[in-house]
C-alpha positions as CSV (number, residue, x, y, z in Angstrom):
1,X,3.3,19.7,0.6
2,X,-0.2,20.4,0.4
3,X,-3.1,17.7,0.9
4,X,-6.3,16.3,-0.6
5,X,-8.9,16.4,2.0
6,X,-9.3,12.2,1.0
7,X,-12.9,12.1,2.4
8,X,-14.6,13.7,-1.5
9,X,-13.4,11.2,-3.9
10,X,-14.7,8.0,-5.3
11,X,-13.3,4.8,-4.0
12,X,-10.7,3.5,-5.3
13,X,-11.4,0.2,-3.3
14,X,-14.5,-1.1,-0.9
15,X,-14.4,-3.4,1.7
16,X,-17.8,-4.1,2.7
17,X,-18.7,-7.2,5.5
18,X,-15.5,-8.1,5.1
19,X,-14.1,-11.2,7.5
20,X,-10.7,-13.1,7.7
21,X,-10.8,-16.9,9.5
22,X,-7.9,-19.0,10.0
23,X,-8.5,-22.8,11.1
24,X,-11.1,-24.1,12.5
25,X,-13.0,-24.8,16.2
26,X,-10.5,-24.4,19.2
27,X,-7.8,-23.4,16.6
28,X,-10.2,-20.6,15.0
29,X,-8.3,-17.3,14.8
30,X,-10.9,-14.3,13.7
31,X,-8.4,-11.6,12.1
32,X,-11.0,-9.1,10.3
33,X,-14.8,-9.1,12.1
34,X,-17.0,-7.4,10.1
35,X,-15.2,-4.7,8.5
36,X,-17.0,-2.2,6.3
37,X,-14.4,0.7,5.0
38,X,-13.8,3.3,1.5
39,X,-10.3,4.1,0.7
40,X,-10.9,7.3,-1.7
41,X,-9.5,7.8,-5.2
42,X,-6.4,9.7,-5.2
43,X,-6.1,9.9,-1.3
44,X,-3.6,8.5,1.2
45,X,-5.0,6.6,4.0
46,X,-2.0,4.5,6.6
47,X,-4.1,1.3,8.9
48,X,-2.9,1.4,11.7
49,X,-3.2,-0.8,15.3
50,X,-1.4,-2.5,18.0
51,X,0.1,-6.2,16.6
52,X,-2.0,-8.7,15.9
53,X,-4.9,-6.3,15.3
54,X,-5.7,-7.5,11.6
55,X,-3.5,-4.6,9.7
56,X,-1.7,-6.8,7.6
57,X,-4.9,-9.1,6.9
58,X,-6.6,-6.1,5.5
59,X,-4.0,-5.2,3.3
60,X,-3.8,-8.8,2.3
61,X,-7.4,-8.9,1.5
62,X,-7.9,-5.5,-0.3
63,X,-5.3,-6.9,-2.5
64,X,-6.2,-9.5,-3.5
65,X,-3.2,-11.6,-1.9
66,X,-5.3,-13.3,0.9
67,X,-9.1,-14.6,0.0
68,X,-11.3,-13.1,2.6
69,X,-14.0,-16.1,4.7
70,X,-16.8,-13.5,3.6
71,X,-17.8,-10.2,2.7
72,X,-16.8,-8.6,-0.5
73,X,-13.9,-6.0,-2.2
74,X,-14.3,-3.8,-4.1
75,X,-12.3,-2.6,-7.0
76,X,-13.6,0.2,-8.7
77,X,-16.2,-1.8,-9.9
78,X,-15.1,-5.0,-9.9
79,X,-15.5,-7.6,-7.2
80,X,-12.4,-9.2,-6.8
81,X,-13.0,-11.7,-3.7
82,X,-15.1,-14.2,-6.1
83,X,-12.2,-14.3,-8.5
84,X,-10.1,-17.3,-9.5
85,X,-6.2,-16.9,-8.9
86,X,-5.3,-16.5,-12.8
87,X,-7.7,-13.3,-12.9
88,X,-6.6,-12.3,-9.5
89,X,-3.0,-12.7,-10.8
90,X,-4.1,-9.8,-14.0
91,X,-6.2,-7.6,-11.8
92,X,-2.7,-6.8,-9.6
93,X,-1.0,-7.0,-12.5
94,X,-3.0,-4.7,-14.3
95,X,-4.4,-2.6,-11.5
96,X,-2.3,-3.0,-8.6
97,X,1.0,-1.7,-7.6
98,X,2.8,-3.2,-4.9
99,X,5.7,-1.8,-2.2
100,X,6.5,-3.9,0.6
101,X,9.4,-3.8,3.5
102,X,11.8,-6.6,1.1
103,X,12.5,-4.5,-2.0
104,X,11.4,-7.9,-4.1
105,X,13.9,-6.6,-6.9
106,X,15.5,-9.6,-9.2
107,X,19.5,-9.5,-8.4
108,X,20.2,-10.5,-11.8
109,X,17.9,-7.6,-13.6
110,X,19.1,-3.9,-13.6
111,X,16.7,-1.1,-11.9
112,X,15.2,-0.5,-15.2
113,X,14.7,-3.9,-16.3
114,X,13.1,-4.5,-12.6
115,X,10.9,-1.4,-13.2
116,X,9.3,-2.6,-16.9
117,X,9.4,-6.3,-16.1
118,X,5.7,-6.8,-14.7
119,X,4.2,-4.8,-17.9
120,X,6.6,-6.7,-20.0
121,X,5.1,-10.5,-18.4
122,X,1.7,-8.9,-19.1
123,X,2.5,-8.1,-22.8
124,X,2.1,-4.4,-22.5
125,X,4.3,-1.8,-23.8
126,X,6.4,0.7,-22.0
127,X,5.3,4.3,-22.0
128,X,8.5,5.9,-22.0
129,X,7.5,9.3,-21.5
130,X,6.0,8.4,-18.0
131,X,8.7,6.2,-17.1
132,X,10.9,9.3,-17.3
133,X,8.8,11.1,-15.2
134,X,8.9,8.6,-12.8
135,X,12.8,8.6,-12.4
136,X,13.0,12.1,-12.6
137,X,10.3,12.7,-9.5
138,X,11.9,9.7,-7.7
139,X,15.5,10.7,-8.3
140,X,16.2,7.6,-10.2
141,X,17.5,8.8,-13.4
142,X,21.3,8.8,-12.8
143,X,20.6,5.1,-11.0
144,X,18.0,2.9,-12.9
145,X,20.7,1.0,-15.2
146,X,22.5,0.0,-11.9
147,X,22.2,-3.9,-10.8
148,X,20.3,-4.1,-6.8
149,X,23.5,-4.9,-5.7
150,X,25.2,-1.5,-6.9
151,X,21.9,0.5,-5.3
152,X,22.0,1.7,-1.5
153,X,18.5,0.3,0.3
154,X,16.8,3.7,-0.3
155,X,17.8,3.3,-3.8
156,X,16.2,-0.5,-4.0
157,X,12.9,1.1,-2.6
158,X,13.0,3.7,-4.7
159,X,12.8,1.3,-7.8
160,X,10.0,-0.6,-5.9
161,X,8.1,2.6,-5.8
162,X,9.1,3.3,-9.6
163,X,7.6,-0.6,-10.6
164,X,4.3,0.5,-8.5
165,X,3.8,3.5,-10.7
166,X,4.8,2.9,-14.0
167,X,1.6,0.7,-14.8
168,X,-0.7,3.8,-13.8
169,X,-2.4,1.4,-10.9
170,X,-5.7,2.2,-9.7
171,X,-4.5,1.8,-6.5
172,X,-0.5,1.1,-4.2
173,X,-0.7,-1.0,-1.5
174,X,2.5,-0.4,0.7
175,X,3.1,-2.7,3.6
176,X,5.7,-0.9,5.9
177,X,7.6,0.7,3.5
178,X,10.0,1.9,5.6
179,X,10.7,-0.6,7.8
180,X,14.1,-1.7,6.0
181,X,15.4,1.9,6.0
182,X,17.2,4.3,8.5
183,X,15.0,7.2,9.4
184,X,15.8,9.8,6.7
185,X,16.0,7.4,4.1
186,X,12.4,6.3,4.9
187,X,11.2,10.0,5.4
188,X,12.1,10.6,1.2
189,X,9.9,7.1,0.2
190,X,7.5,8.8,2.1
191,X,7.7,11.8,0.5
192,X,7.8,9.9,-2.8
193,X,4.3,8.3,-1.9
194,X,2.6,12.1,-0.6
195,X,4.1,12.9,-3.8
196,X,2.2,9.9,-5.9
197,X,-1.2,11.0,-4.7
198,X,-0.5,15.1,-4.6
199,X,1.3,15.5,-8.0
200,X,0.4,12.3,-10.1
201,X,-3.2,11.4,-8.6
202,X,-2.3,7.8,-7.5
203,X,-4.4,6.0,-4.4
204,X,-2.2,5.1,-2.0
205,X,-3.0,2.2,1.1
206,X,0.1,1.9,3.6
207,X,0.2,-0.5,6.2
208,X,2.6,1.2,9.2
209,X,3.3,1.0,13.2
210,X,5.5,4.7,12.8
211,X,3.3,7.7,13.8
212,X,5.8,9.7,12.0
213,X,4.8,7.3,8.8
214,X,1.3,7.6,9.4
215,X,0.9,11.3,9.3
216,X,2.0,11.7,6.1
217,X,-1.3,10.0,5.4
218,X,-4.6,12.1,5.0
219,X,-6.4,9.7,6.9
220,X,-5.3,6.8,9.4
221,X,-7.9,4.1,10.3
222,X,-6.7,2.5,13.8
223,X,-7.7,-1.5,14.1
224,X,-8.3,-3.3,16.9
225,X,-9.0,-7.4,17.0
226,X,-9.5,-7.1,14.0
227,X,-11.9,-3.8,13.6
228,X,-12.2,-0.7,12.8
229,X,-11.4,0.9,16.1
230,X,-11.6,4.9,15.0
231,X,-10.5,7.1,12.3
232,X,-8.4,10.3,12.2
233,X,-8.7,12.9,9.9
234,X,-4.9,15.0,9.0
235,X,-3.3,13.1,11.6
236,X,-0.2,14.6,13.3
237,X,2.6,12.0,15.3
238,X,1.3,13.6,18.1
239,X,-2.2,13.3,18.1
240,X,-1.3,9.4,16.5
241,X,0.5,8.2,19.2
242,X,-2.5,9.4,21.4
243,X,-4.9,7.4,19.7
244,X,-2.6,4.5,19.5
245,X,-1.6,4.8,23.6
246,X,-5.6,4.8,24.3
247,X,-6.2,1.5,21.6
248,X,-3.1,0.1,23.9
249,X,-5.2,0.5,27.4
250,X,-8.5,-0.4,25.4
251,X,-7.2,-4.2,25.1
């Protein structure tokens, strides 16, 4: 599947100066030190870095889910780390799609009604031409009317990835994706996400410890204690797990 180059575009969101404290004197814990990065418009970018290097503090931040100690983000042009939680709340409503390990699907809602329910609680309507786009690219179609308990894992995530589109976001942050699924299940939500950015133009942010995850991305930026410890450009597993063995004997 071809790729965007991901270095041309605008950014979709900036995090510029950007720090992440927890507690205080002895108990201090510095997750993010000073972290300046772009993620482009319609590009796919995997973060990367040994445990405990500030990956998921990052995503956290960028989305609005964790308030950083200082520096600011960027979305498009808004700055979201000064805002309260109720405009926080519609900004990821609005402009934010979410897929994370747990599928976060309402047992007592059908795939559909999973899939419309965050438009629906922010009083938009459905566009039901791109919702049948959406199950059609993501293989839903035949499935979407089924209850999460009728839905094999893949399936579950496959509705999570429908829910993340279907409100056009600016931008889908995806915190280890894959990390419910068996390997080939995980391979076609990956393919689902290269799919987002190379057929419908979305921005995608993944969060990951799988080279093979990772090199779907266009970009991976590697973190260590909490910075920005490289960047690779078209990353292959290989040439991943090199960077990551080297950030391992770097610590």
């Amino acid at each position: 599947m071809a790729r965007r180059n991901g270095t041309t575009a605008g950014a979709a969101v900036r995090l510029e100066s950007l720090w992440k404290v927890y507690g205080t004197g002895q108990a201090e814990v510095v997750a993010l030190r000073d972290v300046t990065v772009d993620f482009p418009a319609s590009s796919f970018t995997a973060v990367m870095g040994p445990s405990g290097s500030g990956k998921t503090t990052l995503l956290q931040c960028a989305a609005g889910l964790a308030e950083p100690t200082r520096g600011s983000v960027r979305l498009g042009g808004t700055d979201i780390a000064g805002l309260q939680e109720k405009e926080l709340a519609l900004v990821r409503r609005q402009r934010m799609g979410f897929v994370f390990q747990s599928f976060n699907l309402l047992p007592a809602l059908t795939g559909r009604e999973n899939t419309v329910l965050p438009l629906q609680l922010a009083g938009r309507g459905v566009d039901r031409d791109w919702l049948e786009l959406i199950l059609e690219r993501t293989g839903m179609r035949e499935h979407i009317d089924r209850y999460p308990h009728e839905l094999s894992g893949g399936q579950q995530q496959r509705v999570a990835v429908c829910r993340a589109l279907l409100a056009r976001p600016e931008v889908i942050f995806a915190d280890e994706p894959t990390g419910a699924l068996d390997s080939r299940t995980g391979e076609e939500i990956l393919a689902l996400l290269r799919a987002s950015v190379d057929e419908l133009d979305q921005t995608v942010v993944m969060v990951t410890h799988e080279p093979a995850a990772a090199a779907c991305a266009d970009r991976v930026l590697f973190l260590r204690d909490g910075r920005i410890a490289g960047t690779l450009e078209q990353p292959t597993a290989a040439s991943l797990r090199a960077h990551l063995d080297a950030l391992e004997r770097a610590r």
